[in-house]
C-alpha positions as CSV (number, residue, x, y, z in Angstrom):
1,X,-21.4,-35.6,86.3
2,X,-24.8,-37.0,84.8
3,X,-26.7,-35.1,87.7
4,X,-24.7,-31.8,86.2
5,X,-26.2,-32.2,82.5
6,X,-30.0,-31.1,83.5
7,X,-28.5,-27.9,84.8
8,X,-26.1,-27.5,81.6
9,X,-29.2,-28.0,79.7
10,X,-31.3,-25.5,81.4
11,X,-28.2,-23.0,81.1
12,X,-28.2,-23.3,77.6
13,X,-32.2,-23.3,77.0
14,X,-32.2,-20.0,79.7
15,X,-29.1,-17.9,77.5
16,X,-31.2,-19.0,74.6
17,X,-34.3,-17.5,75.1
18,X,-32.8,-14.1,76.5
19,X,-30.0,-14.2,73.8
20,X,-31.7,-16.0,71.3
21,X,-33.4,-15.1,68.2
22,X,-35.0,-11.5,67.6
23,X,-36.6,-10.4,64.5
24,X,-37.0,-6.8,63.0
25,X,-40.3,-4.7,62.9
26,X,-41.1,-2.0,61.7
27,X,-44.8,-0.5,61.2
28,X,-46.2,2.4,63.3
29,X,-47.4,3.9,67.2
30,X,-50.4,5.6,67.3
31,X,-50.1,8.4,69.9
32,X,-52.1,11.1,71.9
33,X,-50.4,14.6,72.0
34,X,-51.8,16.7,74.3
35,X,-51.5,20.8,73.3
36,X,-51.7,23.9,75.6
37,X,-52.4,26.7,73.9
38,X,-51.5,30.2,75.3
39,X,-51.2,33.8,73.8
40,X,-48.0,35.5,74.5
41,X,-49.0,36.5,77.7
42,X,-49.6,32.9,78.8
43,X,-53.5,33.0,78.5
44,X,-55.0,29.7,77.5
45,X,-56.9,30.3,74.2
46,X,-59.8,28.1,73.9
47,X,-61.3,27.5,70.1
48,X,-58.1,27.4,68.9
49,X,-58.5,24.4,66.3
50,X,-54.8,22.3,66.2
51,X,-54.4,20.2,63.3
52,X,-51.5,17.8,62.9
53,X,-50.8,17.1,60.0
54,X,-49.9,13.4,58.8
55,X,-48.1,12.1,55.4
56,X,-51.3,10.7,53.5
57,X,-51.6,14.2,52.1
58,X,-55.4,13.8,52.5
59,X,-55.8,14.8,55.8
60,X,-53.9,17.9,55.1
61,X,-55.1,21.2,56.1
62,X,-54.5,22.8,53.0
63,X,-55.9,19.6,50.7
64,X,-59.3,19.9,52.9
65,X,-59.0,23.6,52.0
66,X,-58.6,23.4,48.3
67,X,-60.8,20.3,48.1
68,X,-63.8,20.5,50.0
69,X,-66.4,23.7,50.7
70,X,-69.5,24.0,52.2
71,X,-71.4,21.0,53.6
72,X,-68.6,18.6,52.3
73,X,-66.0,20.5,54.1
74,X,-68.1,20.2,57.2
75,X,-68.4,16.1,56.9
76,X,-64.6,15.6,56.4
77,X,-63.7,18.0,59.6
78,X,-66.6,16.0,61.3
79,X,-64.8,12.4,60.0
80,X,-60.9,14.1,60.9
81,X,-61.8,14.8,64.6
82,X,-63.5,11.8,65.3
83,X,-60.2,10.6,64.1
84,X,-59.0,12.6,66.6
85,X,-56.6,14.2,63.8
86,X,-58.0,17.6,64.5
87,X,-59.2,19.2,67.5
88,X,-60.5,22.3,69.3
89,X,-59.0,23.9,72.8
90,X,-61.3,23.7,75.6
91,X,-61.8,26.8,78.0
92,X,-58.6,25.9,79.2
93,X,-56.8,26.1,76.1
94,X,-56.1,22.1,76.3
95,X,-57.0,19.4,73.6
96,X,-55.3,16.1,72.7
97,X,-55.3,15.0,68.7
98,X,-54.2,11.4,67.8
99,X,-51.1,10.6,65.9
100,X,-49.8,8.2,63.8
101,X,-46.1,7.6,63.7
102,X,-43.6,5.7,61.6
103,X,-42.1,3.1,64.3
104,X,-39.9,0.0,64.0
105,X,-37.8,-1.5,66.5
106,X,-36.6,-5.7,67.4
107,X,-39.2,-8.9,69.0
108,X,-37.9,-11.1,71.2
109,X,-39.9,-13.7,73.3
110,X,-39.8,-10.9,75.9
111,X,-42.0,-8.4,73.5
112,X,-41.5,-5.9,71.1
113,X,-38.6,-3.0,71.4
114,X,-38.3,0.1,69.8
115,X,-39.0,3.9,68.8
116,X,-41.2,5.6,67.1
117,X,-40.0,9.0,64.9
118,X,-42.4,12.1,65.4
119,X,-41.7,13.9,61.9
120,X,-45.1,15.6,61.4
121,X,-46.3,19.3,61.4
122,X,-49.2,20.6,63.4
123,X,-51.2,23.7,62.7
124,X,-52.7,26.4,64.9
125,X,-55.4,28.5,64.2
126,X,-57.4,31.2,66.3
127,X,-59.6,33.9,65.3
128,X,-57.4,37.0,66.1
129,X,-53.9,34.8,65.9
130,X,-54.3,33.6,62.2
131,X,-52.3,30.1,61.6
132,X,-49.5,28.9,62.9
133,X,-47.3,25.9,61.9
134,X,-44.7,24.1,63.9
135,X,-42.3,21.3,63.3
136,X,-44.2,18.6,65.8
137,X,-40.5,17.8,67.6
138,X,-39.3,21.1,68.0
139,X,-42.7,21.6,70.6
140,X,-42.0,18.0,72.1
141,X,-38.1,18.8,71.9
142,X,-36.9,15.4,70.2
143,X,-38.0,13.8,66.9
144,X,-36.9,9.7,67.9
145,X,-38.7,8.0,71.1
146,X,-39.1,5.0,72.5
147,X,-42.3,2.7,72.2
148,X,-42.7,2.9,76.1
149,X,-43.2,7.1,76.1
150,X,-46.5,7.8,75.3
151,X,-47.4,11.0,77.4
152,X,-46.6,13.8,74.8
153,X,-47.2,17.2,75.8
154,X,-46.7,20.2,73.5
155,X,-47.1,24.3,74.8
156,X,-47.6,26.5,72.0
157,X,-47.6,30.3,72.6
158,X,-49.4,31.9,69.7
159,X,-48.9,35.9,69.0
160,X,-51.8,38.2,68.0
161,X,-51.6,39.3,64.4
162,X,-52.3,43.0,63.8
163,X,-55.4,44.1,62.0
164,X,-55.6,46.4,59.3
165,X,-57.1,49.4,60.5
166,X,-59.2,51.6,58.0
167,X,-57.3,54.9,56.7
């Protein structure tokens, strides 16, 4: 029986540290989304600029507009995409902005486990489509995912907006 105990003991200190204490988390996941960006007939659109927009309020597209012309306008659009928070399509109508999502989840000695809620808007805009905005998880087709899916892809189809002809 003594020979048993180191065994007993090792049972016990193994269903510990699976079972054993976790604590909560919460804080946020920091994301790339990549965006494909076609017209209706499924034609990439390059220099369409994609703008998600985050909860601060200051990185808003329409606080930049209302708060900043000119040269100052310029420098904060300069500062958001090296922040990766706004971007322009390439000739293949692709670019990849950064996000920052609200995230929480359990830590065990194992790591940490969780999700991470995509609640944000993004908009669109290209010269002869005006802008667009979408609801982030209607393009990535959930709002809640977990901390290990980090390849987000969005297609957006944009429609051309008529012009006013002169009468």
């Amino acid at each position: 029986m003594a020979n048993a105990a180191p065994f007993f003991l090792g049972g016990v200190a193994l269903l510990l540290l699976v079972f054993g204490p976790s604590s909560s988390w919460d804080g946020a996941a920091n994301r790339p989304i990549e965006f494909s960006v076609y017209d209706a007939e499924g034609r990439p659109i390059a220099g369409a600029q994609v703008w998600l927009q985050q909860r601060s309020g200051t990185t808003d597209k329409s606080f930049i507009d209302e708060h900043f012309q000119g040269e100052e306008r310029e420098l904060m659009m300069q500062h958001l995409r090296e922040l990766r928070l706004v971007g322009e399509t390439d000739g293949e109508g692709v670019v990849t902005v950064q996000g920052m999502f609200g995230a929480g989840g359990s830590k065990t000695i194992f790591g940490r486990r969780g999700r991470y809620l995509v609640d944000q808007d993004v908009i669109i805009s290209a010269d002869g489509f005006g802008d667009e905005t979408f609801y982030l998880p209607n393009l990535l087709g959930k709002i809640k995912f977990s901390l290990s899916e980090d390849d987000l892809e969005a297609k957006v189809f944009l429609k051309r907006k008529p012009t006013n002809s002169a009468r």
